[in-house]
N, C-alpha and C positions, 0 to 999 in steps of 0.2 A: 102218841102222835104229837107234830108237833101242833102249837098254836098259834095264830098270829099272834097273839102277846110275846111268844118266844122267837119268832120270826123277825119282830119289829126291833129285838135286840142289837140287832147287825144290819150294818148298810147295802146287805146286797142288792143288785139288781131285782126288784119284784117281778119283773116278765123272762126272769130266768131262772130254772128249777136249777138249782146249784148240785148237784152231786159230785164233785171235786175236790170237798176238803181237803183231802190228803195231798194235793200237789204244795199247795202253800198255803193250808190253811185260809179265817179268814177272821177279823179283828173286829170285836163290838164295838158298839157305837162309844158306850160307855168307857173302855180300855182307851178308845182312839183320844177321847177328851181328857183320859189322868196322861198320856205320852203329851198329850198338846203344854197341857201346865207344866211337865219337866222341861220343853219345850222355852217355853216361854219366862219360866225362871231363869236358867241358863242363859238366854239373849239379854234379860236384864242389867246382870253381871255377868258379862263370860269368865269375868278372871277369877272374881269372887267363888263361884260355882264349880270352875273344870280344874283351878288349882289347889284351892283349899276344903270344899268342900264337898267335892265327889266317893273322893273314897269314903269316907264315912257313908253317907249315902249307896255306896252298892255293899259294903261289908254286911248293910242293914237288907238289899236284896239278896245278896248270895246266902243268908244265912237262912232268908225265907224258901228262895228255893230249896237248903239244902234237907230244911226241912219236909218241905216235902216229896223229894225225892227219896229222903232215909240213908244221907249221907253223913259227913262232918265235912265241913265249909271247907277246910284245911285243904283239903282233896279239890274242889272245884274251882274252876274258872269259867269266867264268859267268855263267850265266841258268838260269832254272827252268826254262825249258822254251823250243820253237824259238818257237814265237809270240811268247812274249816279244822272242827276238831279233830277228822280225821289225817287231813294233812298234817298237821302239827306233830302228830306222833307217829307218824309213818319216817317225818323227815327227820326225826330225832332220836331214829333206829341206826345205830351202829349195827350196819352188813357185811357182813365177805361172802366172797364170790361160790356161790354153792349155795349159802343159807336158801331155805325156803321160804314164802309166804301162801296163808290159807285164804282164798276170796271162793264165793259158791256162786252157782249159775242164775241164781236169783238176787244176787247181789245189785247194788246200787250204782249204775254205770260210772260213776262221776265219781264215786269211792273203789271202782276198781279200777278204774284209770292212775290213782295217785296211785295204788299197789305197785301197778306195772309199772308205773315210773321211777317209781325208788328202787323197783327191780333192775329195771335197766343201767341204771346209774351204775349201780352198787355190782352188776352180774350177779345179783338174787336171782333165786326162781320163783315164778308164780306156779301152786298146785292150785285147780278149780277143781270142787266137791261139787257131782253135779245128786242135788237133792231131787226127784222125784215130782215131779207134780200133771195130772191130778197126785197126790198122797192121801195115804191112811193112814199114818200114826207118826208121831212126833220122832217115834224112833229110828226112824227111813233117815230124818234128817241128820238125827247124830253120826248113824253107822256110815253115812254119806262124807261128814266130814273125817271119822276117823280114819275111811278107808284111805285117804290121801297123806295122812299125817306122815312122816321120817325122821329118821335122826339129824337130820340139819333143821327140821322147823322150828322158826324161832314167832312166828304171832301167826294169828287167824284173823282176820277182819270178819265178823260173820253180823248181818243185820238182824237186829231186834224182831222187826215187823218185815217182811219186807215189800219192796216198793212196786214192782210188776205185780206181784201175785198176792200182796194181801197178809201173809203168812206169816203168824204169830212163829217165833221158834223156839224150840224147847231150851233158853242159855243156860237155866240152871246145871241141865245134864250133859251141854255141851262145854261149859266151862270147867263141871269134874274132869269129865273125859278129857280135856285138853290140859287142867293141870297135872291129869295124871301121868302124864308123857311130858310135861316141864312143859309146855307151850303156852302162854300169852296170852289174850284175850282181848283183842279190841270189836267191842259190841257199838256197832255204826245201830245207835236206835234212835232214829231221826222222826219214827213216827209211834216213840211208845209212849213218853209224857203227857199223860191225859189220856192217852189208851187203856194201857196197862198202872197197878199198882205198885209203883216201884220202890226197892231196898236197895238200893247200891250197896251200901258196904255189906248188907248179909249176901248179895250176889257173889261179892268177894273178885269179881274180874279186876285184872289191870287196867284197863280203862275204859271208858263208856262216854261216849258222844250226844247228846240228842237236841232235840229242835223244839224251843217252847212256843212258834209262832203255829207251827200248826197244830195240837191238838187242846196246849194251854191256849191257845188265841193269845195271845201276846200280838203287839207288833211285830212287823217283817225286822230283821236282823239282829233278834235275841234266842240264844244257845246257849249248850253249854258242854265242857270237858271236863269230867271227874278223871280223876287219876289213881290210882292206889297209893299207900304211904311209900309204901318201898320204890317203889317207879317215880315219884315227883321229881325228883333229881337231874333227871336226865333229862324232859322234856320240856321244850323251849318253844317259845313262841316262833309262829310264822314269822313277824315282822319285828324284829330287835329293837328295844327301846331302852326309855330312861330305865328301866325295871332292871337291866341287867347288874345296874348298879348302884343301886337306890335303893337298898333294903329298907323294907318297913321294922319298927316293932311289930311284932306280933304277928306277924304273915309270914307267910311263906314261898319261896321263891317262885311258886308256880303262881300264886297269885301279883306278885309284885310286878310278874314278868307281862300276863296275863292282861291286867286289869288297864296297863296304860299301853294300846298298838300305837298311839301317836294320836291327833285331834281326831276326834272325830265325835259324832251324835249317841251318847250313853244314854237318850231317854227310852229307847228299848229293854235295853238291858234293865234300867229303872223301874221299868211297869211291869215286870215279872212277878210281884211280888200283889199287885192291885188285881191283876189278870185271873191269880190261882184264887183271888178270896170271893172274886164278882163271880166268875163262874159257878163255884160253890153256890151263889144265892139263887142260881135261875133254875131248881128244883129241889124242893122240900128236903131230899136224903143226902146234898150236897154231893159230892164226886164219886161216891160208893152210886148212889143213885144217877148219877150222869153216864158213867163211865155202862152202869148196866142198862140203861135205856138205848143208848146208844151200839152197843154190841146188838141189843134187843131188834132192833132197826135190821141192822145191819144182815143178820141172820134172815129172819124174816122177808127182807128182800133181796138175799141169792136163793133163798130155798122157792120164791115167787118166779123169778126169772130161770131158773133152772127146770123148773115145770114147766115155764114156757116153750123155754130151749130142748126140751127132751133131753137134759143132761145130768148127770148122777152131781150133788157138792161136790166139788175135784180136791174137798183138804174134809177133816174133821171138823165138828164143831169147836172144838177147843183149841183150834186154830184159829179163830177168828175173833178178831175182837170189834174195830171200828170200821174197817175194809173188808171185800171181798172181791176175788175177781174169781171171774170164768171163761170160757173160752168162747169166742164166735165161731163162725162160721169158715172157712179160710177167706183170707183178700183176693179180690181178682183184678184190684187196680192199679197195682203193682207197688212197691214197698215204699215209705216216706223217704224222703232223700235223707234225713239227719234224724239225731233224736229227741228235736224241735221241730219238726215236720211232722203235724197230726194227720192219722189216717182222715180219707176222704171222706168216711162214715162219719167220724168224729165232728170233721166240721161240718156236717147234712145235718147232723144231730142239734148242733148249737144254731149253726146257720138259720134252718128251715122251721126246727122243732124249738127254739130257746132251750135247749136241754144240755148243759156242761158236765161233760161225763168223758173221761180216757179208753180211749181204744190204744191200746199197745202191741206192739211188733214183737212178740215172744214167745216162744226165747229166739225164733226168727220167720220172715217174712216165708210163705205167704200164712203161718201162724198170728193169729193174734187173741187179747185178751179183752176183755171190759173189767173196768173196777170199777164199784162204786163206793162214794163214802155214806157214812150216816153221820150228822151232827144233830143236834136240838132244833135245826132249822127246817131238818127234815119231816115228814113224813110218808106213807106208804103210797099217798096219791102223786109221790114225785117218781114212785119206780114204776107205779100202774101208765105214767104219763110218759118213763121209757121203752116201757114193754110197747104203748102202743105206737111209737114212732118207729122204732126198731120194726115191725110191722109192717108199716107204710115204706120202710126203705128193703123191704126184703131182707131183714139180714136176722129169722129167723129161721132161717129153711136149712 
């Protein structure tokens, strides 16, 4: 459970039971004061800082992250966030009219949006793999995407965790099976850094996208894009800069290209490196012990809520790691206009109850889901304090 000593970590609101990690994470007090000093060196000298001594300064982050992701640096770049990553090599897909693209019915709107776009452009086709959910076995999800695979598919975009439903997915088995047919591999895992334990290069995918603000707690607008060696080549940043032309010693073109979009604030991307070691210090077994207290949580209050609700886990255990979602009730107040428009319940929830928690439209209205997250800040008396609002608004029946 957590404690107020681990609670006092983070500046959140104290008259709000936070259950929302997973949207955008949420940054310790500690993390916010080492971006304030990059912060504030930088304004000292800006020229000093952003021309001469920046890159040295992120070679020195990117190698920590890539440390801990179980990469080689060579391979990765910063990005503000995973969308970005996934733009960037969607747009740097050479398409003809026929190729195929893989997105799944639980994928990440905002990442299958750029899909269709590059589809459209290009007269690619989208196939959607629709994976099962409730689910029972990891394997529903593979034989899901492979049922959609063809001889034109040239990449899969397939999410890590994913973002409506919670769902750890099986990539190891789904990156054999896709390279077994020559297809591609781009893993949108926006929510598995700090989740899950990750290897990237033994994954062996062509590339891998994710987000260190929400699970490492970093500041908002630090990412990142690994690449594979054979693929760095080809893909090129969203916004063209000096990199194009401006080879470094010792780097390589995805980071040259990468690391300068133009002016902007790198003291996020800077604190990725403070983020993974403070984390580490706020429980004795360090991230092996983080990452299982938190799954711990997590577990613990959907098998709590599901009792509640009269409803079977709708995934396996070993589908879940720091999320969970389950199903409500259907809506009867008809559907949010946008996919920034929270259900009605949602805002009763935070409104009346202080309780921040997603209600989602899925996979369509009048369906919907509840997720909850579990962080260090949590404990059980936050889902006992949902169970009983969810109660008071009927929306357990």
């Amino acid at each position: 459970m957590a404690t107020p000593d681990l609670r006092a970590h983070w500046t959140l609101d104290p008259e709000v039971r936070f259950l929302n990690h997973g949207s955008f994470g949420a940054c310790p007090r500690a993390v916010l004061d080492h971006q304030q000093a990059w912060r504030d060196r930088m304004e000292r000298e800006p020229v000093a800082f952003l021309a001469r001594a920046l890159y040295a300064e992120l070679d020195a982050a990117r190698d920590a992250l890539a440390r801990f992701l179980g990469c080689a640096g060579a391979g990765l770049a910063f990005v503000t966030n995973a969308t970005t990553g996934v733009n960037a090599v969607l747009r740097s897909l050479k398409l003809d009219p026929g190729d195929e693209l893989v997105i799944t019915n639980h994928g990440y709107n905002a990442c299958n949006n750029a899909v269709r776009f590059v589809c459209e452009r290009s007269g690619a086709v989208v196939r959607e793999a629709r994976i099962p959910f409730p689910i029972h076995s990891p394997d529903q999800a593979v034989a899901a995407i492979e049922a959609v695979l063809g001889p034109r598919t040239k990449l899969a975009v397939i999410d890590h965790i994913t973002s409506p439903t919670g769902l750890v997915l099986p990539i190891p088995a789904i990156a054999e099976a896709l390279a077994a047919r020559g297809v591609d591999l781009l893993v949108d895992g926006a929510h598995a850094p700090g989740q899950l334990d990750l290897d990237l290069d033994a994954l062996g995918v062509a590339y891998y996208t994710g987000n260190c603000h929400k699970w490492l707690c970093t500041p908002k607008g630090a990412a990142f894009l690994y690449v594979r060696e054979d693929r760095r080549a080809q893909v090129r940043p969203l916004t063209i800069s000096h990199g194009a032309n401006m080879a470094r010693p010792g780097h390589t073109r995805l980071q040259d290209e990468f690391d300068w979009p133009g002016t902007h604030d790198p003291s996020a991307w800077l604190s990725v490196p403070f983020a993974i070691d403070y984390l580490a210090t706020l429980v004795p077994g360090g991230w092996p012990e983080l990452r299982a207290h938190n799954r711990g949580l997590a577990l613990a209050a959907r098998d709590r809520l599901c009792a509640t609700l009269g409803v079977a886990p709708p995934a396996p255990d070993e589908m879940i790691a720091n999320l969970a979602a389950l199903p409500l009730p259907p809506a009867t107040a008809g559907e949010p206009a946008s996919a920034f428009a929270p259900d009605p319940l949602q805002l009763r929830l935070f409104e009346v109850h202080r309780i921040e928690v997603p209600i989602v439209s899925w996979p369509r209205p009048p369906a919907r889901l509840l997720r909850i997250s579990a962080q260090l800040y949590n404990d059980l008396a936050d889902y006992e304090a949902l169970i009983s609002a969810l109660g008071r608004e009927g929306a357990l029946a």
